[in-house]
C-alpha positions in Angstrom: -1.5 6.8 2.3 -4.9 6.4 2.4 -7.4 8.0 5.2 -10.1 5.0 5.8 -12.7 5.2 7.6 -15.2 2.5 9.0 -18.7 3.2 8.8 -21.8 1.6 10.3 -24.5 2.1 6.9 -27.8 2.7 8.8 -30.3 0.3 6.7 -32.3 -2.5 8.0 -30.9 -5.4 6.2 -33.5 -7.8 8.4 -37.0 -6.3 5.9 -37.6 -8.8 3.0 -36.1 -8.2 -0.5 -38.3 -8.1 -3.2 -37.9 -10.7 -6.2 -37.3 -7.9 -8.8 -36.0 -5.3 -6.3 -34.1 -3.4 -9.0 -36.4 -1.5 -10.8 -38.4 -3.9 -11.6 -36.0 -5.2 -13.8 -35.3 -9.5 -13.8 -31.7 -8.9 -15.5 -30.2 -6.2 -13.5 -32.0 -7.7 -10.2 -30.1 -10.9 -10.8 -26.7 -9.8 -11.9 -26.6 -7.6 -8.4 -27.8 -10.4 -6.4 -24.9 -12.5 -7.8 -22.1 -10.3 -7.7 -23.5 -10.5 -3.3 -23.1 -13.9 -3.3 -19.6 -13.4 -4.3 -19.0 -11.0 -1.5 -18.4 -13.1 1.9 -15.9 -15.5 0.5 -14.4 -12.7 -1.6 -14.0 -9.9 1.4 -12.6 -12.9 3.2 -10.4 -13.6 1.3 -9.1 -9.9 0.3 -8.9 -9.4 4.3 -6.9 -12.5 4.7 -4.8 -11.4 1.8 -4.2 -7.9 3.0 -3.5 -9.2 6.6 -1.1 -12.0 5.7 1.2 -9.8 3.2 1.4 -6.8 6.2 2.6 -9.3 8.4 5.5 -9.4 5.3 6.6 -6.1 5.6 9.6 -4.9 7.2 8.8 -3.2 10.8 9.1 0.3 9.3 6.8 -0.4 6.5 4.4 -1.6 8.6 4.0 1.5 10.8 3.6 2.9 7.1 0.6 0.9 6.5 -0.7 0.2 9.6 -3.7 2.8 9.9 -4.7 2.0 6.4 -4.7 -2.0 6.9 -6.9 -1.4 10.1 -9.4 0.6 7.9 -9.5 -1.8 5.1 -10.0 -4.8 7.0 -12.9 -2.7 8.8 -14.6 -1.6 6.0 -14.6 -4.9 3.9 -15.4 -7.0 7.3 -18.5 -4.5 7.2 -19.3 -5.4 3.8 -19.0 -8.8 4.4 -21.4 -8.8 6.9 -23.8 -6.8 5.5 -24.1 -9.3 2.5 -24.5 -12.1 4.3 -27.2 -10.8 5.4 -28.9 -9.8 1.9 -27.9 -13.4 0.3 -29.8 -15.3 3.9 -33.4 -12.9 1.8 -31.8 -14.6 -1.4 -31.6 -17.8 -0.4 -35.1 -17.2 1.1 -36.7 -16.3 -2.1 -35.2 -19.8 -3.2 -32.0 -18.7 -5.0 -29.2 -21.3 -4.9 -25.7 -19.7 -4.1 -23.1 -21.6 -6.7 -20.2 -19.0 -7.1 -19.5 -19.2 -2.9 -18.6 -23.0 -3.2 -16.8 -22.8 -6.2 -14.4 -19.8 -5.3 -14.0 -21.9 -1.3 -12.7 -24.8 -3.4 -10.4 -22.4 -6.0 -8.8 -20.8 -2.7 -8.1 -24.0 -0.8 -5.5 -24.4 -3.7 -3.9 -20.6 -2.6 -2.8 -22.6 1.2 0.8 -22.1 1.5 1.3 -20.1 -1.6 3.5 -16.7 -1.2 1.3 -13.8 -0.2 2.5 -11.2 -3.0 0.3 -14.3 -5.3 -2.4 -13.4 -2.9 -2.1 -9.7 -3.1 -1.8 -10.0 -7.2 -5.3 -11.3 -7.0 -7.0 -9.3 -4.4 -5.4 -6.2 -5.9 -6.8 -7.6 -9.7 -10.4 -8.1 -8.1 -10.1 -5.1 -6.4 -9.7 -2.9 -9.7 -12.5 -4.9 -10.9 -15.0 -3.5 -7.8 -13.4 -0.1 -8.2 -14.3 0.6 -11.9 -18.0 -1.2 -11.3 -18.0 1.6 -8.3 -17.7 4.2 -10.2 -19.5 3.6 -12.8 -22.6 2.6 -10.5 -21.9 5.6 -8.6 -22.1 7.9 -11.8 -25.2 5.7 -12.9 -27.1 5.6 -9.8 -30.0 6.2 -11.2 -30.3 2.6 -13.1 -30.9 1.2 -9.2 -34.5 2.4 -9.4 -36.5 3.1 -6.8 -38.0 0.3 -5.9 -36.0 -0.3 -2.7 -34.0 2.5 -1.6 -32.4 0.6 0.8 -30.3 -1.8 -1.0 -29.9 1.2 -3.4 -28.0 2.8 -0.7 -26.6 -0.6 0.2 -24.5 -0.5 -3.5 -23.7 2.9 -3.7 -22.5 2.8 -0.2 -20.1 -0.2 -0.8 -19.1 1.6 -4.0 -18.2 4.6 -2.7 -15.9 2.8 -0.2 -14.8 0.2 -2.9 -13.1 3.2 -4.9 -12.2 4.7 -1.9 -9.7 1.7 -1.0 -9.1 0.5 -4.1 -5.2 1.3 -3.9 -4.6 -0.8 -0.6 -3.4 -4.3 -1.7 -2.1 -2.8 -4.6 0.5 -0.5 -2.8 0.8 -3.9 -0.3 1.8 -6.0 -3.4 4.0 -3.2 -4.9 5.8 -2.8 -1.5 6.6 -6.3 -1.3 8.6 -6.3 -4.6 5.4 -7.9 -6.3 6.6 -7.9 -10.2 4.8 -6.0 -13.2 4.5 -9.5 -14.6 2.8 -11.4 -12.3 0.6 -8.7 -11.6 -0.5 -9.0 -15.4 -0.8 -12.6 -15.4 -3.4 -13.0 -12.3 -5.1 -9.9 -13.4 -6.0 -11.8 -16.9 -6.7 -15.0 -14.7 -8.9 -13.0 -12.4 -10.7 -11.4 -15.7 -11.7 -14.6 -17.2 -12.9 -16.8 -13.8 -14.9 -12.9 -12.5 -17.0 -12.7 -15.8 -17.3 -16.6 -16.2 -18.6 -16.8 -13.0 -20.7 -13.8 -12.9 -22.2 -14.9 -16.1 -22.5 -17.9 -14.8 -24.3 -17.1 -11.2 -26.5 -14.3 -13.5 -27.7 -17.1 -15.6 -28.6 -19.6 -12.5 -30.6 -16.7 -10.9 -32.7 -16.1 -13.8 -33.3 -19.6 -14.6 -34.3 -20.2 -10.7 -36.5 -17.1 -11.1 -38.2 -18.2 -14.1 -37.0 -15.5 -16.6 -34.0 -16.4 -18.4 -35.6 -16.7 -21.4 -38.1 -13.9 -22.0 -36.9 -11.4 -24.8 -37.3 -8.5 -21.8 -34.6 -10.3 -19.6 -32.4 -10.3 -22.7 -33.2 -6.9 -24.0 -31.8 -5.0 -20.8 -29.0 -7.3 -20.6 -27.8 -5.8 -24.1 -28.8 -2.1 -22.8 -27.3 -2.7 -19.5 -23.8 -3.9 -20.5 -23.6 -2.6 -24.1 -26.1 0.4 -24.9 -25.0 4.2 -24.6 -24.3 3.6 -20.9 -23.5 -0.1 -20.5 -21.5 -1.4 -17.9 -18.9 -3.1 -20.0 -19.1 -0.3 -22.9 -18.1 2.4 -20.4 -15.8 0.3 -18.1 -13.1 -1.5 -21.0 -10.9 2.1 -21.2 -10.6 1.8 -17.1 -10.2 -2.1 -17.2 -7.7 -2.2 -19.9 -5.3 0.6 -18.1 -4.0 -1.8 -15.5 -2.4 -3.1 -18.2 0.1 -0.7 -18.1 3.6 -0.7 -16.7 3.2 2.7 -14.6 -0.8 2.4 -13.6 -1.9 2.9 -10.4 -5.3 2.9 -8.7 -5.3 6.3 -7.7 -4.3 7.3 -11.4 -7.9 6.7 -11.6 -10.9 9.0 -10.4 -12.6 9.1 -7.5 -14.4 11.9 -6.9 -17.5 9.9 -7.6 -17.1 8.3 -3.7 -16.4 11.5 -2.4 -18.8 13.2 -3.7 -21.7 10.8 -2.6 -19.7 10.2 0.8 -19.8 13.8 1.5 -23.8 14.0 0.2 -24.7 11.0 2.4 -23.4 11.1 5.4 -27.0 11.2 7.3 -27.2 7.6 6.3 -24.4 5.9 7.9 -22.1 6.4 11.3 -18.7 6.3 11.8 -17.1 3.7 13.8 -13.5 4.5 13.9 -10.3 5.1 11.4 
C-alpha cells in the first residue's frame, strides 16, 4: 500500500497571475491554465469516486485501504482548493472557464451508475496526470521563471499526482473491475481529455489575443512534438496501460521523490 501524506504547499495563491506567467510563453501559459480549470470538478469527482467504491469493499479490505483513501482524498481535496484559487486570477484576467461546465453536465449522466464505472475513469485520468507528472517533473525547467510560485504550484501537484497514482486503480482492481472495461473508459477518457484540452487551450488563446501568431503555434509544435515534447516523450507511458498485467507502480516515480525530498522547505505536513 501506499504511504500518503497531506501537505499544506506554502505559496500565496491570493498575489495576481501574470497573463503569460510561463515563461513568457502564450502557448504553454494557456495549456496550463486550462488543464486548472479542469481540476475542481475533476478532484471532485476522483474523490467522490474513490470514496463511493471504498464504501464497496468488504470490511477487511477496507481496513486494507483505509490509511491510503484518507491520504488521497486529502491530498486531491488540497489540490482542489488550491486551483480554485488560481482559476478565480484566471477568470480575473478575463478567461472564460468552458471545460468545468461541460465535464458537470458529462458526470450528471455517471448518477446511479456502478462505482467500479467510476473507478475505470478516475483510475484512466489518473494515469493521464501521472505521466504529465513526470514528465513535467523531469522538464521543470520549461516552467520558466517568471513566477516561481505557480512553478512550485505544478511541480508540487505533480510530484503528489505520481505519488498516488496507483490508488483507484488498486480500488477498481479490488472490486473485480475487468481488464475490459478498464480499456474501454481508458480510450473514452483519451479522446474527451485531449478534445477538451485542445479545446479549453484554443478558447484561452483566442480570449488572450494570440491564437493565431506563428510564435503561439511554433511552441505548440516544440512543446508537444520537438526533442522533448510532451506527447513525443509521454505515448510509450500512455500506450502501456494497454496492457493486460500494467500497473501504476510498474511505472517510475523517483521523479516525485526526488523533488519531494529536495523540497520539503516549501510545504508542511498536515497529517497521513
Amino acid at each position: 500500500m501506499t504511504d500518503l501524506v497531506v501537505r499544506r504547499l506554502l505559496v500565496d495563491m491570493e498575489a495576481p497571475i501574470e497573463r503569460h506567467w510561463c515563461a513568457g510563453d502564450p502557448f504553454r501559459t494557456a495549456l496550463f491554465n486550462a488543464l486548472s480549470m479542469s481540476f475542481p470538478v475533476g478532484e471532485q469527482f476522483f474523490i467522490d469516486s474513490v470514496r463511493g467504491g471504498f464504501a464497496q469493499l468488504a470490511p477487511d479490505q477496507q481496513e486494507r485501504f483505509r490509511a491510503e483513501v484518507q491520504g488521497f482524498v486529502g491530498q486531491e481535496a488540497t489540490h482542489r482548493r488550491l486551483h480554485a484559487l488560481y482559476n478565480g486570477h484566471l477568470a480575473k484576467l478575463g478567461l472564460v472557464n468552458h471545460w468545468e461546465q461541460r465535464a458537470r453536465d458529462r458526470l450528471k449522466l455517471m448518477e446511479g451508475v456502478d462505482f467500479r464505472h467510476w473507478l475505470a475513469i478516475t483510475a484512466a485520468n489518473e494515469h493521464f496526470t501521472a505521466i504529465f507528472a513526470d514528465w513535467m517533473l523531469h522538464n521543470a525547467d520549461l516552467l520558466g521563471d517568471r513566477d516561481p510560485r505557480l512553478a512550485t504550484l505544478w511541480l508540487w501537484h505533480s510530484a503528489e499526482e505520481s505519488e498516488h497514482k496507483s490508488t483507484a486503480f488498486d480500488l477498481y482492481q479490488a472490486l473485480g473491475g475487468s481488464h475490459a472495461w478498464r480499456i474501454t473508459w481508458f480510450r473514452r477518457v483519451t479522446m474527451i481529455f485531449l478534445t477538451d484540452t485542445l479545446r479549453q487551450t484554443v478558447s484561452n488563446l483566442r480570449q488572450d489575443g494570440t491564437l493565431w501568431r506563428w510564435r503561439t503555434w511554433k511552441s505548440a509544435g516544440s512543446y508537444l512534438f520537438g526533442r522533448r515534447g510532451l506527447i513525443r516523450q509521454t505515448f510509450r507511458p500512455w500506450k502501456e496501460y494497454l496492457r493486460r498485467d500494467f500497473h501504476p507502480a510498474q511505472q517510475d516515480s523517483s521523479a516525485s521523490e526526488r523533488w519531494l525530498h529536495e523540497h520539503q522547505h516549501q510545504f508542511s505536513l498536515v497529517g497521513r
